[in-house]
gemmi code that builds the backbone of each chain (N, CA, C; Angstrom):
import gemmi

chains = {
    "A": [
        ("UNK", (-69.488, -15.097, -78.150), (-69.166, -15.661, -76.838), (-69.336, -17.186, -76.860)),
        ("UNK", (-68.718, -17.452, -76.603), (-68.217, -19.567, -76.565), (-68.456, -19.882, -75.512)),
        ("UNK", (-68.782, -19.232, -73.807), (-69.190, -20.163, -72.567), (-70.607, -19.599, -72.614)),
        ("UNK", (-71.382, -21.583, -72.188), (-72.730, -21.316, -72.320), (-73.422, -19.897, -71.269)),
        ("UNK", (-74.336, -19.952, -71.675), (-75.074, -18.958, -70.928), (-75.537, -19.228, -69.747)),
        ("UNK", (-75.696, -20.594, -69.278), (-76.146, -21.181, -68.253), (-74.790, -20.549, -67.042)),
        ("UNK", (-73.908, -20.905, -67.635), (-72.443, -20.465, -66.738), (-72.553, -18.935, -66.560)),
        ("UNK", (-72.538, -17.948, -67.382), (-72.476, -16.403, -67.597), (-73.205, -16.600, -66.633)),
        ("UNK", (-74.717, -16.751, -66.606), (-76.020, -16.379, -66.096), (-75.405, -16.900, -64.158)),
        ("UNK", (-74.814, -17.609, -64.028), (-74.312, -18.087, -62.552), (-73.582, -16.843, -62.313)),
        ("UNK", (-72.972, -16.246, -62.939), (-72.518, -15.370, -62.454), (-73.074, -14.115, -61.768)),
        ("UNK", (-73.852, -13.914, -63.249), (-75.033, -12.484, -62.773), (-75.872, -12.742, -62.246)),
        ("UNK", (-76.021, -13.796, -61.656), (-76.987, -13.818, -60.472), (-76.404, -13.390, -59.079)),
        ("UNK", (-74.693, -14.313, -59.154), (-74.359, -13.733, -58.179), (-74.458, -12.868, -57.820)),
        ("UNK", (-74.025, -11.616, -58.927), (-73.885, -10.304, -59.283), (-74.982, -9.283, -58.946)),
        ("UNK", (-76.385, -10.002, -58.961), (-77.584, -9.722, -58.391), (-77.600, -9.453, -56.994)),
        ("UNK", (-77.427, -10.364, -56.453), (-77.028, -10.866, -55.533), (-76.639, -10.264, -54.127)),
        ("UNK", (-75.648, -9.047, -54.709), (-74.753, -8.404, -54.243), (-75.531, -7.205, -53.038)),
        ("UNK", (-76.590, -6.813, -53.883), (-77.274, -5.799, -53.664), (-78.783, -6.635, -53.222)),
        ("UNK", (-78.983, -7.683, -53.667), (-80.289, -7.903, -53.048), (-81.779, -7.757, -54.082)),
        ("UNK", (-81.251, -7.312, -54.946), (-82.676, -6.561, -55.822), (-82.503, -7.000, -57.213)),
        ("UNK", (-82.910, -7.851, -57.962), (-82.657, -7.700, -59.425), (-83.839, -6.769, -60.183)),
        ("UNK", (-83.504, -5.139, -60.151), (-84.296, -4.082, -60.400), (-84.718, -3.618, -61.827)),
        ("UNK", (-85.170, -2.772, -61.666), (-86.192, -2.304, -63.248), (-84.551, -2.191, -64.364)),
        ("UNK", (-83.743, -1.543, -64.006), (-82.964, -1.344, -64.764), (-81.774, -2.011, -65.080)),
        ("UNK", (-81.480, -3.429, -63.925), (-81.187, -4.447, -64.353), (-81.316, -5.297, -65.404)),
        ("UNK", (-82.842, -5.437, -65.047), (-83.488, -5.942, -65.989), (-83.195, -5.868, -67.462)),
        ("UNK", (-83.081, -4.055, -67.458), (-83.338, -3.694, -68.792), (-82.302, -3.842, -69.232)),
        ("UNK", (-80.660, -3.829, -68.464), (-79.412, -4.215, -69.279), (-79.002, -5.561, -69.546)),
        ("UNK", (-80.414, -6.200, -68.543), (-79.685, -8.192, -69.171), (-80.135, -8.260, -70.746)),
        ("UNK", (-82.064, -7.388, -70.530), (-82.579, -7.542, -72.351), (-82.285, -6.991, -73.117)),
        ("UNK", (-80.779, -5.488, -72.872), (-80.331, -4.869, -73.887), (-78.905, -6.244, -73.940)),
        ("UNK", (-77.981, -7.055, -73.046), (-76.942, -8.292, -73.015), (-77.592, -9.164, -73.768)),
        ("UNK", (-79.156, -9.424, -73.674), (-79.312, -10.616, -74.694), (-79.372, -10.634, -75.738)),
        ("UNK", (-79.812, -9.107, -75.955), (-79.663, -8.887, -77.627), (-78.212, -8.357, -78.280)),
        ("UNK", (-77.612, -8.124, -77.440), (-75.858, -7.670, -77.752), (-75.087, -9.080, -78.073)),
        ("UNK", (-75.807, -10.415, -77.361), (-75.037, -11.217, -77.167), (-75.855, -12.663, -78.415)),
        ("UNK", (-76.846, -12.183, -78.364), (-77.862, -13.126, -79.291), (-78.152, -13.950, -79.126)),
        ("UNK", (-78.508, -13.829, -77.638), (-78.958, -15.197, -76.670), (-80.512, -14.725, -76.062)),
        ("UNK", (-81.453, -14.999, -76.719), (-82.963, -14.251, -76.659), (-83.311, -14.891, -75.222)),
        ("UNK", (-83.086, -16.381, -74.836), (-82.993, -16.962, -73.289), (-82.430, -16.360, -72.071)),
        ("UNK", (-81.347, -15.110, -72.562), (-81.018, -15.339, -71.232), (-81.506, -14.852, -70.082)),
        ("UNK", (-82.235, -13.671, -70.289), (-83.273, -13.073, -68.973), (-83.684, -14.281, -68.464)),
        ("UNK", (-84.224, -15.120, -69.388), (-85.180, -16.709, -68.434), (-84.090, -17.564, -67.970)),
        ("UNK", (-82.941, -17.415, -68.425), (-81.850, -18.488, -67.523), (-81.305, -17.593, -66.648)),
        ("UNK", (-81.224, -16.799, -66.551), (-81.186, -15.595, -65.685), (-81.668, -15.854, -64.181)),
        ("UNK", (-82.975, -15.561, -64.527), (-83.788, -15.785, -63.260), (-84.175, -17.204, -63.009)),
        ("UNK", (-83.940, -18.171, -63.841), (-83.561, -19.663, -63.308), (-82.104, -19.438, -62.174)),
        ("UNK", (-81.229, -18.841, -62.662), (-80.291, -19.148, -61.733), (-80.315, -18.230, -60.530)),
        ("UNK", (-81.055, -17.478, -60.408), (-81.261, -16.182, -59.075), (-82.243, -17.349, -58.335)),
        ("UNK", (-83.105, -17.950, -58.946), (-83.603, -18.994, -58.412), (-82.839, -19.968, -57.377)),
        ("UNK", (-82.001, -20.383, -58.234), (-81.615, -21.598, -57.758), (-80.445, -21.479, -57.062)),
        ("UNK", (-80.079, -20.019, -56.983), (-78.997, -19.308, -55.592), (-79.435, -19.040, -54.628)),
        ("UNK", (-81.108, -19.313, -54.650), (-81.237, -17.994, -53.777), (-81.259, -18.484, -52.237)),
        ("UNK", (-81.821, -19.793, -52.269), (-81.175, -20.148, -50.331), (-80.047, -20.439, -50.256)),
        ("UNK", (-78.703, -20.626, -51.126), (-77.385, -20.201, -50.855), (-77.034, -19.183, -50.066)),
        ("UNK", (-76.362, -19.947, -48.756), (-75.107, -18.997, -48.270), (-74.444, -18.536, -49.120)),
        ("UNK", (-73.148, -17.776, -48.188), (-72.419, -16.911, -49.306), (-71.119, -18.162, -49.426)),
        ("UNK", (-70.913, -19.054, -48.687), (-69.597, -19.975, -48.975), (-70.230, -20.950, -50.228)),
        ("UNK", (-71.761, -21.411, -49.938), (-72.481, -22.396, -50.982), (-71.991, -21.611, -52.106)),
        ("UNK", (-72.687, -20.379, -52.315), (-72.408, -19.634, -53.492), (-71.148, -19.743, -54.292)),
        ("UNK", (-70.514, -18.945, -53.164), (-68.738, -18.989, -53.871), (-68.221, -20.559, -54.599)),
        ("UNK", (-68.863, -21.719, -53.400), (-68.332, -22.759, -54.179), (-69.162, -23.232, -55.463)),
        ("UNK", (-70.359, -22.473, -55.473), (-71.007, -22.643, -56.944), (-70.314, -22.027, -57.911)),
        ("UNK", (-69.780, -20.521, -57.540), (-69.215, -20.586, -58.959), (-67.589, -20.914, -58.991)),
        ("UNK", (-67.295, -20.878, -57.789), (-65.685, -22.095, -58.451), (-65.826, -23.004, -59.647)),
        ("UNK", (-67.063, -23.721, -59.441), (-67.386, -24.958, -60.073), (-67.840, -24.487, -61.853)),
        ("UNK", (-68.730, -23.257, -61.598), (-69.001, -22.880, -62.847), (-68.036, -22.329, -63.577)),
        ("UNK", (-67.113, -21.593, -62.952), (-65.813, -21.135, -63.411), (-64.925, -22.044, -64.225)),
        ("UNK", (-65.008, -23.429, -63.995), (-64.335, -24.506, -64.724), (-64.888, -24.648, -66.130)),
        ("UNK", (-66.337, -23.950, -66.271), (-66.628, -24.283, -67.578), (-66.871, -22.441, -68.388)),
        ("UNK", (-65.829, -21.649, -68.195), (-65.863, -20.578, -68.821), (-64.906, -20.967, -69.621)),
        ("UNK", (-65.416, -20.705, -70.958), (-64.218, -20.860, -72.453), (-62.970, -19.727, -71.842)),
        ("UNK", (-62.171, -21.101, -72.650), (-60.440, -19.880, -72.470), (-60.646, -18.520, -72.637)),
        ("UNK", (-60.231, -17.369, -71.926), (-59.833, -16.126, -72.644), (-61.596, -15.510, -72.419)),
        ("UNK", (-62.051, -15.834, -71.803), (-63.590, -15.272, -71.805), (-63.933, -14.640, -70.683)),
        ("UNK", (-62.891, -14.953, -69.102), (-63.062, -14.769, -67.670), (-63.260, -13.212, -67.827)),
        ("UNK", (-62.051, -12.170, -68.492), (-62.541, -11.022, -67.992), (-63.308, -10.497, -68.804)),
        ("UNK", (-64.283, -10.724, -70.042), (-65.315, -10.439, -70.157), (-66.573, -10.741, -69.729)),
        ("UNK", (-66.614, -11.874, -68.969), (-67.784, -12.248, -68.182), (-67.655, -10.975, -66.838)),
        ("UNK", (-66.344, -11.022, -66.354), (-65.827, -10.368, -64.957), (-66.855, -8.741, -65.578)),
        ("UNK", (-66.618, -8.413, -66.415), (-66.538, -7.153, -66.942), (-68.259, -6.834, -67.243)),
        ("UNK", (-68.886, -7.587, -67.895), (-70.551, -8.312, -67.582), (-71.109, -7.813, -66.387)),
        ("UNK", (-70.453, -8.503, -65.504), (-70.720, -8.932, -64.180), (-71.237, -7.497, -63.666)),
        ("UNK", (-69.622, -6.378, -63.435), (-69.586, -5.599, -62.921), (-70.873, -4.487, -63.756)),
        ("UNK", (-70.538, -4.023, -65.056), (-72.217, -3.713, -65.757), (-73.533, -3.959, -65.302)),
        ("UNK", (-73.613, -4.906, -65.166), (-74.865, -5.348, -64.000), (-75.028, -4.708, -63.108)),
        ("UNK", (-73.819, -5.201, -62.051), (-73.792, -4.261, -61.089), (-74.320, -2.759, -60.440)),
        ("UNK", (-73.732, -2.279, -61.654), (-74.056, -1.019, -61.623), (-75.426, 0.078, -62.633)),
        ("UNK", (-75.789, -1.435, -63.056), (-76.898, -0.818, -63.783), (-78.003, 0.106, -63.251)),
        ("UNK", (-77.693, -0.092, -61.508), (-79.136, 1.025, -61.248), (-78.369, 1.951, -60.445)),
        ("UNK", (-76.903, 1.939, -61.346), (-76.092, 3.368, -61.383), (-75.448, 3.996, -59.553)),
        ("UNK", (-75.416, 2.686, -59.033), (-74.905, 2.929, -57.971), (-73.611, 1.607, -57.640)),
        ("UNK", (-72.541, 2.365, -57.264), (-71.112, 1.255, -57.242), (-71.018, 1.344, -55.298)),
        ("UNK", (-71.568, 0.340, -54.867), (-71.391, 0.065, -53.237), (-70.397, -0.861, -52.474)),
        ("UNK", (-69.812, -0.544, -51.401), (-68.572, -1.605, -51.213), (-68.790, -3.375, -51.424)),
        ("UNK", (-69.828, -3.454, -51.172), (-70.433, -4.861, -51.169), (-69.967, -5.311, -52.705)),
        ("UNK", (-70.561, -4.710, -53.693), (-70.229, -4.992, -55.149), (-68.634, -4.813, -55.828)),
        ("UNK", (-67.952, -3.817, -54.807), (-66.575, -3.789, -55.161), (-66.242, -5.293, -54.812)),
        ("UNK", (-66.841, -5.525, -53.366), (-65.802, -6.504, -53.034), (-66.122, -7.854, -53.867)),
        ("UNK", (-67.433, -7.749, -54.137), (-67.771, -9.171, -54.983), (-67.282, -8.858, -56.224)),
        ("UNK", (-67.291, -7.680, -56.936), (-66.367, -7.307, -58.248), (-64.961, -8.886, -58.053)),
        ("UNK", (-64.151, -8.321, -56.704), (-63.077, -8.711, -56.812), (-63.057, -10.387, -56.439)),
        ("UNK", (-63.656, -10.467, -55.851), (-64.069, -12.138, -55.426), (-64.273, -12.553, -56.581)),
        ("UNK", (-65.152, -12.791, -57.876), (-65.517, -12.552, -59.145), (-64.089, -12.478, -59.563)),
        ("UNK", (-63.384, -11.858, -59.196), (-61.993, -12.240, -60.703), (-60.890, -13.135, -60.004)),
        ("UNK", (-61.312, -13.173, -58.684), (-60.456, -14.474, -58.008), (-60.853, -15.669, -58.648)),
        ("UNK", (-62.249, -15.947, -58.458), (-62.777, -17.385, -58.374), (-62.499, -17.127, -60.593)),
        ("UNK", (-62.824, -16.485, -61.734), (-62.786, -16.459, -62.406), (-60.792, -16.622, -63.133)),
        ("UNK", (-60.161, -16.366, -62.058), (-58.589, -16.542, -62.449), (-58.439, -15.195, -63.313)),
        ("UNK", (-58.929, -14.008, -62.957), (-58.488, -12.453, -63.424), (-57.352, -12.053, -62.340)),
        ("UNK", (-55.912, -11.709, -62.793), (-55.457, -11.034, -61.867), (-55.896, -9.971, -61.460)),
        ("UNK", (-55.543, -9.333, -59.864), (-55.971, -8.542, -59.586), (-55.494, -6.881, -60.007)),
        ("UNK", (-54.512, -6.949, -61.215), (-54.045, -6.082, -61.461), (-54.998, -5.562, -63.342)),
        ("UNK", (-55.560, -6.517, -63.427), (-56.287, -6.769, -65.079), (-57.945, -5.995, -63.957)),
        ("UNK", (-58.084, -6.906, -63.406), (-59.177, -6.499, -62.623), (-59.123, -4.925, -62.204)),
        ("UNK", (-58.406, -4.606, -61.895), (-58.656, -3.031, -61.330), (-58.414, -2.451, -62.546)),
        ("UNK", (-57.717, -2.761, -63.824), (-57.754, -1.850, -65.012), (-59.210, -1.687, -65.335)),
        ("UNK", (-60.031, -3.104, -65.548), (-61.119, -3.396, -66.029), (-62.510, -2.170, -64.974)),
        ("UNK", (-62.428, -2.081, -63.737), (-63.245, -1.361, -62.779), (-62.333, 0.146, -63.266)),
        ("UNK", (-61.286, 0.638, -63.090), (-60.870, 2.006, -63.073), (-61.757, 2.650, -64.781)),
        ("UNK", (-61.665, 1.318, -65.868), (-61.883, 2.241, -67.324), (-63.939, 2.048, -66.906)),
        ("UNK", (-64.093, 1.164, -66.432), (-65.751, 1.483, -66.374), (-66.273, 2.576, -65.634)),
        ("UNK", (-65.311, 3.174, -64.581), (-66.068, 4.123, -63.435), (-65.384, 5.467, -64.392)),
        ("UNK", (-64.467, 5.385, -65.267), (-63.727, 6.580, -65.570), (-65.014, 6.716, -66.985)),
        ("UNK", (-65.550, 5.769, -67.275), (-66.398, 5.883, -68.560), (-68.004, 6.212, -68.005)),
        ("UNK", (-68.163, 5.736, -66.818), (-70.044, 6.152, -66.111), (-69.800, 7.539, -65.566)),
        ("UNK", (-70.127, 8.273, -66.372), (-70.018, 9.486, -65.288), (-71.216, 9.677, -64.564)),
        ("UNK", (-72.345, 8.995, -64.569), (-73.464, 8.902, -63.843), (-73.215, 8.560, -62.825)),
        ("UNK", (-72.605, 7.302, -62.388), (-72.064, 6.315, -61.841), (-72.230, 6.877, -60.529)),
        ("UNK", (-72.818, 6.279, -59.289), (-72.881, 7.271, -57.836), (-71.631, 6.317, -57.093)),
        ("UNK", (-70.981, 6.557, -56.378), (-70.162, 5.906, -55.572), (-70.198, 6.059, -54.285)),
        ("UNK", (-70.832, 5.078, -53.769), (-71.125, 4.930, -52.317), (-70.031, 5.386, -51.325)),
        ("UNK", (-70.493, 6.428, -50.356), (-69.250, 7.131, -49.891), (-69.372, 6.911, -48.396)),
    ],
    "B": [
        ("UNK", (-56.861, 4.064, -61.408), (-57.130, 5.199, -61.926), (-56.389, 6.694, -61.029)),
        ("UNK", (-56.280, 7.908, -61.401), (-55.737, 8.832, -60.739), (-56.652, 9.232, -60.087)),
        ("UNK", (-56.452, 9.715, -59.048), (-57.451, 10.795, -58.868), (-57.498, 12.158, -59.251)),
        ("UNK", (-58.508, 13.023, -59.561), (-58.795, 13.808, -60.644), (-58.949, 14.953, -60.031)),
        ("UNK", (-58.996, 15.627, -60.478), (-59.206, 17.032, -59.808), (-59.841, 17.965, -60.865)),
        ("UNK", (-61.043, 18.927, -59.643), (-62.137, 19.918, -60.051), (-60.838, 20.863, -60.740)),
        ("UNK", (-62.035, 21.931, -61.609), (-61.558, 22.750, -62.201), (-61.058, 23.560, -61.274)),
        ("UNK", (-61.157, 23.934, -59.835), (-60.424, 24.360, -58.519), (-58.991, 23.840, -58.257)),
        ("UNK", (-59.235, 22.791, -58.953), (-57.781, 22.159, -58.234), (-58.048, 20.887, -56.940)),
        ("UNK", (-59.070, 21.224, -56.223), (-59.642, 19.958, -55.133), (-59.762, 18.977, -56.100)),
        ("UNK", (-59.146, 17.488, -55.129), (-59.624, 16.197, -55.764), (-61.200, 16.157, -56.221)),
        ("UNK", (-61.503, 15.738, -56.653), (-62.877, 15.189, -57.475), (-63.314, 14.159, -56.176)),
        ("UNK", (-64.247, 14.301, -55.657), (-65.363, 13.522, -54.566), (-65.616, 12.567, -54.869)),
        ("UNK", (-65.764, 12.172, -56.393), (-66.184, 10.585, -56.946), (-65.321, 9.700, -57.214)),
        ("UNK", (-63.939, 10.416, -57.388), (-62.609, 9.673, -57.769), (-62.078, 9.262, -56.358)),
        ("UNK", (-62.554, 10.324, -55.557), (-61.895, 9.497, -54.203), (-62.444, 8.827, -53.639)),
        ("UNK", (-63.886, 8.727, -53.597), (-64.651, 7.938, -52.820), (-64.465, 6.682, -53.418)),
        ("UNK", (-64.026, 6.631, -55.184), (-64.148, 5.547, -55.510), (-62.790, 4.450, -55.087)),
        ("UNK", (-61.855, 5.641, -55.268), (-60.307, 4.806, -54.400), (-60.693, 4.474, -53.128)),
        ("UNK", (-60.844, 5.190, -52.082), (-61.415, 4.422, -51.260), (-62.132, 3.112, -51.121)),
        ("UNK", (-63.256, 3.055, -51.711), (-63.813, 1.622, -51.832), (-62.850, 0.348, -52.730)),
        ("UNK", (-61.855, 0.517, -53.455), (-61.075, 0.255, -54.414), (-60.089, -0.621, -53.032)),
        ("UNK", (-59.375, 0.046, -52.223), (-58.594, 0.030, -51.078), (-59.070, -0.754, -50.050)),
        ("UNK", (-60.198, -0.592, -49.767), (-60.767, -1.241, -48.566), (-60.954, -2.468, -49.211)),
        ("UNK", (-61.841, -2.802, -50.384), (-61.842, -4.174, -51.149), (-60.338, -4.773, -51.457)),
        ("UNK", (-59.478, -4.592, -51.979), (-57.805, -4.692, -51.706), (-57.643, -5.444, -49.639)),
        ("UNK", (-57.726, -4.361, -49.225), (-57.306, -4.922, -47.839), (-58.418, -6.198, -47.296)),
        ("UNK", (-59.645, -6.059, -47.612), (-60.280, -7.524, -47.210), (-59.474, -8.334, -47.911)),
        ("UNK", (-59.376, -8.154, -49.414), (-58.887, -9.187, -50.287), (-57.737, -10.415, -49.474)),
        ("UNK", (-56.848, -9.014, -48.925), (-55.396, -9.290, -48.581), (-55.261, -10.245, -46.843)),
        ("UNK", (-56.466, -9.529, -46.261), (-56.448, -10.531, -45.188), (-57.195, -11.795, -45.425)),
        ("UNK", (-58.087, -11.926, -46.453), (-58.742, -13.070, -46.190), (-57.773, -14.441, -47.463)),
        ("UNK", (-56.438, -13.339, -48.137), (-55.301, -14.349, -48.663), (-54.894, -14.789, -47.465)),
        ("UNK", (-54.315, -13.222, -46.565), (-53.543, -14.323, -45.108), (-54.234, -15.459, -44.756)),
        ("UNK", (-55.476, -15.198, -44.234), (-55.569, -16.163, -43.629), (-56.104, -17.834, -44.520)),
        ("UNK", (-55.189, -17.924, -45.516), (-56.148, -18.834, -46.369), (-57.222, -19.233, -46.751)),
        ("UNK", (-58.485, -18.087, -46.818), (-59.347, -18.028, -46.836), (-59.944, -18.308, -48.127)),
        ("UNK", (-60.658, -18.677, -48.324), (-61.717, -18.817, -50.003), (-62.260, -17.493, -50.071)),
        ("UNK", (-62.212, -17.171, -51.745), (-62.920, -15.591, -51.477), (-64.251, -15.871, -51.553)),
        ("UNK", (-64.639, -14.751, -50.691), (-66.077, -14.282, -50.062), (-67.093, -13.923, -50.890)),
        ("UNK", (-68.120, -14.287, -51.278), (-69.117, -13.470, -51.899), (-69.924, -13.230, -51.576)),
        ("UNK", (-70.394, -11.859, -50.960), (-71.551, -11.099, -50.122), (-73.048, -11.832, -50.832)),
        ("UNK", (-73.785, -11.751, -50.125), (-74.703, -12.203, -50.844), (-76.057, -11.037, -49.846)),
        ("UNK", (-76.506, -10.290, -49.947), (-77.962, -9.384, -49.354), (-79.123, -10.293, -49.639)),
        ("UNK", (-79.563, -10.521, -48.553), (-81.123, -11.265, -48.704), (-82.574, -10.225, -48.809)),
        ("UNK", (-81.919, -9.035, -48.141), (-82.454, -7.518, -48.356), (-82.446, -6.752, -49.440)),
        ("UNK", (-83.626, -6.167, -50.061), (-83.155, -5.570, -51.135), (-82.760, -4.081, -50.481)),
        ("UNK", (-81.836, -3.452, -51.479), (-81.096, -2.451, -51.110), (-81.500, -0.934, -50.738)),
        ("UNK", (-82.881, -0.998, -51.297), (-83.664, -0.024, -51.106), (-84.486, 0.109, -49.125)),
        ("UNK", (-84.486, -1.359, -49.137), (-84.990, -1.585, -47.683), (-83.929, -1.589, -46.861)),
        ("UNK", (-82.944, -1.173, -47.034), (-81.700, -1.282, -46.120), (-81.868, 0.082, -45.071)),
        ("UNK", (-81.192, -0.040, -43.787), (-81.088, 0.946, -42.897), (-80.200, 0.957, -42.884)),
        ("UNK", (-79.264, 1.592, -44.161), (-77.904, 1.501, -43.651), (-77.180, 3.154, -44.279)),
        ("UNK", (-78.299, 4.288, -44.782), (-78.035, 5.571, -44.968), (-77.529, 5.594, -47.038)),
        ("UNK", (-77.742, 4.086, -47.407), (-78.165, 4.662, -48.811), (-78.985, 4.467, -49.811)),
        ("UNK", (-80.362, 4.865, -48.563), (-81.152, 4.754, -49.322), (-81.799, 5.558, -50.207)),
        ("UNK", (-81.260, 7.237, -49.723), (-81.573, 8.218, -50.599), (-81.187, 8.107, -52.134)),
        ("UNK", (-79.638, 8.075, -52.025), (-78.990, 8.326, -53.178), (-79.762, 7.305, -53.903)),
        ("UNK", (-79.951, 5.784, -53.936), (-80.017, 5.004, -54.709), (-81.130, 5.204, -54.938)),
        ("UNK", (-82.699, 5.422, -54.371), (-84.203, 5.661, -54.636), (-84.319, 7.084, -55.491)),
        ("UNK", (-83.217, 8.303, -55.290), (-83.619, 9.702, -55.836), (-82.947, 9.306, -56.717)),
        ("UNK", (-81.648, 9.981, -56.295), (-80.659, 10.131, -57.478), (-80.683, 9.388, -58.698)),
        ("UNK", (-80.166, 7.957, -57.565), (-80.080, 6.571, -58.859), (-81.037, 6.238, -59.599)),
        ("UNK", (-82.034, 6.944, -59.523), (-83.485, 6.226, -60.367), (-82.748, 7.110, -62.256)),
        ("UNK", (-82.508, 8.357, -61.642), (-82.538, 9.496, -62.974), (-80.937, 8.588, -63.664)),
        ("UNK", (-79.857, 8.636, -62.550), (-78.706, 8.339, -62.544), (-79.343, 7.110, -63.746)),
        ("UNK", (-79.285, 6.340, -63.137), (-79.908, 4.764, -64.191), (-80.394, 5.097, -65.324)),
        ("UNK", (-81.545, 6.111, -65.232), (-82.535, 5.959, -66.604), (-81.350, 6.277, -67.277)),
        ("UNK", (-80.527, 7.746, -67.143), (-79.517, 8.358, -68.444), (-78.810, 7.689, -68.613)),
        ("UNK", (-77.917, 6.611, -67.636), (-77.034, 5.514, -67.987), (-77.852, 4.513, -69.531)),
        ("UNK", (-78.983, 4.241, -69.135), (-79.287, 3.321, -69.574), (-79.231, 3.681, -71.102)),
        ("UNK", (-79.993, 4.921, -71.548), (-80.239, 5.391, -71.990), (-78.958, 5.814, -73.159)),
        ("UNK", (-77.855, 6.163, -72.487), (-76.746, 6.681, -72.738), (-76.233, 4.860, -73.521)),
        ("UNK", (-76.510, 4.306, -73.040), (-75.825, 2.735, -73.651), (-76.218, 2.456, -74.705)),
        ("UNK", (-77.965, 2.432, -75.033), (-78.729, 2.349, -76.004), (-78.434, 3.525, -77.184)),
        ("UNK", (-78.418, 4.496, -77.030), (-77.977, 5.531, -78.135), (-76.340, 5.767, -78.437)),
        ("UNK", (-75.211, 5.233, -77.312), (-74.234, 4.923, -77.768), (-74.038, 3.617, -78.420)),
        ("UNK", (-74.435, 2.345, -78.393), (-74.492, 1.206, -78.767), (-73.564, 1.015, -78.095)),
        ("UNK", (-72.830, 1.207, -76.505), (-71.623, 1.009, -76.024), (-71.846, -0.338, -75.544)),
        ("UNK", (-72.629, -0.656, -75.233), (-72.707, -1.945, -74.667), (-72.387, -3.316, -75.743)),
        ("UNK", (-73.124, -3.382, -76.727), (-72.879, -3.652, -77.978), (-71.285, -4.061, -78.554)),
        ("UNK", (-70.987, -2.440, -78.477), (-69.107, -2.372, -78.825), (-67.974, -3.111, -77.645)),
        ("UNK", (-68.663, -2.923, -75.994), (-67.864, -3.783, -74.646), (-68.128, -5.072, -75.542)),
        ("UNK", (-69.288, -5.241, -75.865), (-69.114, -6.958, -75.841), (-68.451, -7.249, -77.107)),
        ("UNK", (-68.112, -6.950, -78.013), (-67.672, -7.007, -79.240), (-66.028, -7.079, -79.025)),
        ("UNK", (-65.818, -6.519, -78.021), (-64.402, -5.879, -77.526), (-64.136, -7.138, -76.394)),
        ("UNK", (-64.838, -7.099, -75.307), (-64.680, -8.446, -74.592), (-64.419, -9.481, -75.089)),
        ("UNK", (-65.315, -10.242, -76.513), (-65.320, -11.237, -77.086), (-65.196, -11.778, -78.515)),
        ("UNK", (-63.920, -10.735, -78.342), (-63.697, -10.905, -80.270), (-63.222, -12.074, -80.452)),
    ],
}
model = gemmi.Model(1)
for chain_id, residues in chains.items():
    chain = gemmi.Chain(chain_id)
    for i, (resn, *xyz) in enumerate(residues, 1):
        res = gemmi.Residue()
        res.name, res.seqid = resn, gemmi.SeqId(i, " ")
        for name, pos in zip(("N", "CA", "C"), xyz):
            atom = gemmi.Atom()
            atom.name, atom.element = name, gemmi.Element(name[0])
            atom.pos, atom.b_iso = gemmi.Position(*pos), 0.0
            res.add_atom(atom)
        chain.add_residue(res)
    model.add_chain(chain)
structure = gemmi.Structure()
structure.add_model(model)
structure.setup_entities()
């Protein structure tokens, strides 16, 4: 992966965010991402940036990551997008709130919205754990 | 994605609930293009467990087991590993 981690990590905070809780099993999929990704920092830039969102509104926010979005390497948006949503659902629950930031997330990232729903249809068709808020 | 159907023949409960939420995120999407809007990003100052908003069962019972086997299921598949390998070749 070629965009720093400082940028990724803006994201999954957002991504945190969503739900309110960065939980036990969050947790445990950023320190199984840092070692997938070989970035031993990023749990701690992680929660630097849940930090430094966290009296952000939701417009502050969005225009934070417009801004961070400018520095995602070419060709990297829908694997961060794809990150993102993993997170998400790491404590195995998919809620409208996170759909909709799913999709906000591939706006501000420049994912069409047609790449984007491939990317959510093969993750929910692959969690069969996966609870879906009804 | 399709929606799926039980070995009965009835749609599958998780495939539709999930189109549903799929649809409704689509139609915010679409009004907040009309109205030239910047997209939105929810942000909960609440964690989700303290919510009064009826899901708090699923996510405290269910989702605790739901999570561990997910998690679990990633680590002994190395799937997570192979997404990112696949994301960022």
């Amino acid at each position: 992966m070629k965009t720093d981690p400082k940028i990724l990590s803006s994201f999954l905070a957002a991504a945190v965010w969503a739900d309110g809780e960065y939980d036990e099993f969050e947790k445990e999929f950023v320190s199984d991402l840092a070692e997938g990704l070989e970035v031993p920092t990023l749990n701690a830039t992680l929660e630097a940036e849940i930090k430094a969102t966290e009296n952000m509104d939701e417009d502050a926010l969005a225009n934070y990551l417009e801004t961070a979005a400018q520095k995602v390497a070419a060709g990297e948006g829908e694997g961060i997008l794809s990150l993102c949503l993993q997170l998400m659902c790491a404590d195995s629950f998919l809620a409208q709130d996170e759909v909709d930031n799913f999709f906000a997330f591939a706006d501000i990232l420049g994912v069409d919205e047609d790449a984007a729903t491939a990317i959510l249809d093969e993750y929910v068709n692959e969690e069969e754990d996966l609870i879906i808020e009804e | 994605m399709a929606l799926q159907k039980t070995a009965s023949g009835k749609v599958d409960k998780r495939t539709k609930e999930y189109k549903e939420l799929v649809e409704r995120a689509k139609k915010a999407r679409e009004a907040q293009k009309k109205a030239a809007k910047k997209p939105v990003v929810k942000k909960s100052t609440t964690a989700a467990k303290r919510r009064a908003d009826g899901h708090l069962d699923q996510r405290t019972k269910e989702g605790k087991a739901a999570a561990a086997r997910m998690a679990k299921a990633r680590k002994a598949q190395n799937s997570l590993v192979n997404r990112i390998k696949r994301l960022f070749k």
